[in-house]
C-alpha positions in Angstrom: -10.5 -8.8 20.0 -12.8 -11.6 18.7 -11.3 -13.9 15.5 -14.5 -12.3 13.6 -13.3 -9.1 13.6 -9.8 -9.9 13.1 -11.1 -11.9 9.9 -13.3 -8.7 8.8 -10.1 -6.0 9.2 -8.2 -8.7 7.4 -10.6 -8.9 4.5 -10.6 -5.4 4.5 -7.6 -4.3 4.2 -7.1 -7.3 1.5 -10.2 -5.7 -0.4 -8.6 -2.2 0.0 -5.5 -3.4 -1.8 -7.8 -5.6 -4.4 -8.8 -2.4 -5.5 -6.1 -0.4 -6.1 -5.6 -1.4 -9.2 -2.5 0.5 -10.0 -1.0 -0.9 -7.4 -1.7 -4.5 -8.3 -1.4 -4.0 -11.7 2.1 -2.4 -11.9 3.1 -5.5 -9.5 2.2 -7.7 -11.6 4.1 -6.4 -14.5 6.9 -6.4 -12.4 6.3 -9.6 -11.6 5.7 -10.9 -14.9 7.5 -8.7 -17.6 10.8 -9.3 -16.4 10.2 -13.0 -16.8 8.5 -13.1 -20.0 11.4 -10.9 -22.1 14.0 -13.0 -20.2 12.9 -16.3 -21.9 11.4 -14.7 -25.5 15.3 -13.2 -25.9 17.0 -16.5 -24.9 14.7 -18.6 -26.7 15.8 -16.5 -29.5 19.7 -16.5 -28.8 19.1 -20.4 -28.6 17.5 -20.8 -31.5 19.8 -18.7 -33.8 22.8 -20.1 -32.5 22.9 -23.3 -30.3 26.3 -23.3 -29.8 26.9 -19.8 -27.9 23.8 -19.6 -26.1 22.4 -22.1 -24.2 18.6 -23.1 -23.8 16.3 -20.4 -22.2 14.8 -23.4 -19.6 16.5 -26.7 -17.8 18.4 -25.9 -14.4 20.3 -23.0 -16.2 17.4 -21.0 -17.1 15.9 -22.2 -13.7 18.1 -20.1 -11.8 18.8 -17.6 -13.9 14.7 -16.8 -13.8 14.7 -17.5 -9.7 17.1 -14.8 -9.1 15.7 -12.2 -11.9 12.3 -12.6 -9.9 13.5 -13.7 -5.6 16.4 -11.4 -5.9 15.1 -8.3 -8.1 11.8 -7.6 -9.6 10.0 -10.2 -7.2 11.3 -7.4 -3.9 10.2 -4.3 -6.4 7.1 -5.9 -6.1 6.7 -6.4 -2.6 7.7 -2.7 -2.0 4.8 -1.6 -3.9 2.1 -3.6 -2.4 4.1 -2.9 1.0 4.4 0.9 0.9 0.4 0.9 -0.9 -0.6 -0.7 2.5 1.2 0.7 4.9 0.2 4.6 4.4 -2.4 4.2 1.9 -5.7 4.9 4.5 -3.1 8.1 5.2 -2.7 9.5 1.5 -6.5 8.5 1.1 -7.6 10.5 3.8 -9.5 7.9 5.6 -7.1 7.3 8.8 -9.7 9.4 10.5 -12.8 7.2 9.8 -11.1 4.2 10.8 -9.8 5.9 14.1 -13.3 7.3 15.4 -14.5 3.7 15.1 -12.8 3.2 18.0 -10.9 0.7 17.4 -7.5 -0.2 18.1 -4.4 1.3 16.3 -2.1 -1.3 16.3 -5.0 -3.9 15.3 -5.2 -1.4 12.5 -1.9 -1.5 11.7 -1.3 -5.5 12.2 -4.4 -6.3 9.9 -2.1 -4.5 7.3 1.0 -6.8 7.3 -0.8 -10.4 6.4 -3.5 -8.8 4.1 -0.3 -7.0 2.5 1.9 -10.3 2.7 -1.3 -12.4 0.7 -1.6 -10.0 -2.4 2.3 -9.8 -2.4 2.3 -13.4 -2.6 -0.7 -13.9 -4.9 1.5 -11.6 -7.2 5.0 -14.0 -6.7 3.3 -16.9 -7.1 1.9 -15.8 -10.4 5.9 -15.0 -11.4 7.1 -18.6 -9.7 4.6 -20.2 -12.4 6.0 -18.3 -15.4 9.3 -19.4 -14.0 8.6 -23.1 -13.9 6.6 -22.8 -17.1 9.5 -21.8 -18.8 11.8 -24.3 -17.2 10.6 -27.4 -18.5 9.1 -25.4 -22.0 12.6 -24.4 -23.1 14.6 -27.2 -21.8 15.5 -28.0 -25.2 16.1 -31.8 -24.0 18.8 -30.9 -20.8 18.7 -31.7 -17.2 15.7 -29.9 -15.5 15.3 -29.6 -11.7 13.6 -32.1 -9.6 10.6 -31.7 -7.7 12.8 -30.5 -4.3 14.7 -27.5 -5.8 11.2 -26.4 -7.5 10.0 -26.1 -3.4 12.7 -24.6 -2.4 12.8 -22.0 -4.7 9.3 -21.2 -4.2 10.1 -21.0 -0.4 13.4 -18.8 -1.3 10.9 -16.7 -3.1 8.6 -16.2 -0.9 10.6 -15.4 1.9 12.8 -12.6 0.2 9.5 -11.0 -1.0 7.5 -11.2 1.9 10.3 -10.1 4.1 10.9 -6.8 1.7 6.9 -6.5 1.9 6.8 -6.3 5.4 9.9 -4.3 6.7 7.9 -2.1 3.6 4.6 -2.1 5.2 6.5 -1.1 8.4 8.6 1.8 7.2 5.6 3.4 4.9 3.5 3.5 8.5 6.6 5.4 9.8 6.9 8.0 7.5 3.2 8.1 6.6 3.9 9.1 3.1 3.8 6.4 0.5 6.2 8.1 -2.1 8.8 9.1 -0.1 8.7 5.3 1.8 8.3 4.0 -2.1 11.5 6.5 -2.9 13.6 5.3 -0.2 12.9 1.4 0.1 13.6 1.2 -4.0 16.7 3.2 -3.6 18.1 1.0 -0.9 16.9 -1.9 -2.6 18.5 -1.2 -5.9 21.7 1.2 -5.0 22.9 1.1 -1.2 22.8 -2.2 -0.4 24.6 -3.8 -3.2 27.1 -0.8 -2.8 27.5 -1.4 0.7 27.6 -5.6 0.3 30.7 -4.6 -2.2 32.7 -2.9 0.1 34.9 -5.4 1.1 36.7 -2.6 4.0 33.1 -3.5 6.2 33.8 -6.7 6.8 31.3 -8.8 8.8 29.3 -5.3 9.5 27.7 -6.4 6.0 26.1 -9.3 8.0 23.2 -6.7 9.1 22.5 -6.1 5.3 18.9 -7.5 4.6 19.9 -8.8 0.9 23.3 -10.6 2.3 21.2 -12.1 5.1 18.0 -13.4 2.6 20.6 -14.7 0.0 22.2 -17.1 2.1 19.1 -19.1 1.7 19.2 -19.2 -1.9 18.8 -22.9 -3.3 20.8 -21.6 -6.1 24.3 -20.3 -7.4 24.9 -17.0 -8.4 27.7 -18.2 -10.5 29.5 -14.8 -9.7 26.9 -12.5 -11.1 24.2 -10.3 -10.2 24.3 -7.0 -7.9 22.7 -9.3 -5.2 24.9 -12.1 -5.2 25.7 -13.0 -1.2 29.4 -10.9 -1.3 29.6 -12.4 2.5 28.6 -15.5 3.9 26.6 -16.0 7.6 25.7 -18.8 9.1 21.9 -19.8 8.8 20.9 -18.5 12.5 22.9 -15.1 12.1 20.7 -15.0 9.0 17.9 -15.7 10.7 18.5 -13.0 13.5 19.2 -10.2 10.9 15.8 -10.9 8.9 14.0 -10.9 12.5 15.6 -8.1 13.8 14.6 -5.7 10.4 11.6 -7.3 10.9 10.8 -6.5 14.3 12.5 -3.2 14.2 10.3 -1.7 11.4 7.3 -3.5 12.2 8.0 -2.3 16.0 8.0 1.6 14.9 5.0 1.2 12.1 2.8 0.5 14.9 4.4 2.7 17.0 3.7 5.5 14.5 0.2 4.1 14.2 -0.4 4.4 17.8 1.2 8.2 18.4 0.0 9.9 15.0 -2.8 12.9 14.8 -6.0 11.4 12.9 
């Protein structure tokens, strides 16, 4: 397969994605709500009382916003996009077309994941400049992070939403339905997996967790709070292995379910 057809199912599927606009739309508040009621109510609780709230910005507020939109909303996000690609030529009705075309169904499939991975980013990047807007805006004169922890909390970002994005792209091409992939990823997302990360009985088992493995990269504390605080710690390569095995795993049986389904 030539680079100029990979370029033109890429911008495809990007274009496909540009214009569902519910989709993009609804990620976007996700993305961005969140965010902006998190500094409006603690620019207010500053402002009325000084003394038992502390400044909505500086490295406080900096982390506080990181993990509301790496940890949270950010990976809501992603799942919409994710699931929205992965089966949406299925619930369209158009998985036919692009089969008698004769191209390949795992090219079909694998153009999904980066043009789904780019408008999930577009989104978080959109969120990661609220977050740093509000840093610096509501310091109210206290230490702010340095250029460094900035990076690496875009890199954080980005990796626990475009991780959640493509194991969501996978499993929406498994089950081929976008709503029951959309029902299933949220609910894990949200419910099982901080359930399961609190069970302290598990042990190390909660090392194949996605959340436990993503947070260990986290440039910042959880000071204790938050359902997706790391509850156990991994080294960096275990953490590694678990993202790339869910990886691999659902991105293995999306294309598998691609390859095998009736058009």
């Amino acid at each position: 397969m030539s680079a100029t057809l990979v370029a033109q199912m890429f911008g495809a599927d990007l274009l496909k994605l540009r214009k569902r606009r519910g989709t993009v739309i609804w990620a976007l508040v996700l993305a961005l709500g969140p965010l902006l009621v998190f500094f409006i109510v603690r620019a207010a609780q500053h402002s009325s009382n000084p003394l038992a709230h502390g400044p909505a910005g500086g490295i406080g507020g900096y982390g506080d916003a990181l993990r509301l939109l790496a940890n949270f909303f950010g990976p809501l996000a992603a799942i919409m996009v994710g699931t929205d690609s992965g089966a949406g030529d299925v619930a369209a009705g158009v998985f036919r077309d692009l089969v008698v075309t004769g191209r390949s169904r795992v090219a079909l499939f694998s153009s999904r994941v980066p043009a789904a991975l780019c408008m999930c980013w577009l989104v978080i990047c959109a969120g990661f400049v609220l977050v740093v807007i509000g840093t610096y805006a509501f310091a109210s004169g206290t230490p702010t992070p340095d250029g460094q922890l900035i990076i690496d909390g875009l890199l954080f970002t980005l990796l626990s939403t475009g991780t959640i994005c493509a194991v969501a792209v996978g499993f929406a091409a498994l089950t081929g339905s976008r709503p029951a992939a959309l029902t299933v990823l949220i609910g894990w997302q949200l419910v099982a997996s901080p359930l399961l990360a609190g069970i302290s009985s598990l042990g190390s088992s909660r090392r194949i967790i996605l959340s436990q493995a993503i947070e260990q990269f986290s440039p910042v504390t959880t000071n204790g709070h938050g359902p997706f605080k790391a509850q156990v710690t991994m080294p960096d390569g275990i953490a590694l292995l678990v993202i790339g095995i869910w990886l691999i795993c659902f991105l293995a049986l999306g294309a598998w379910r691609t390859r095998t389904m009736d058009a």
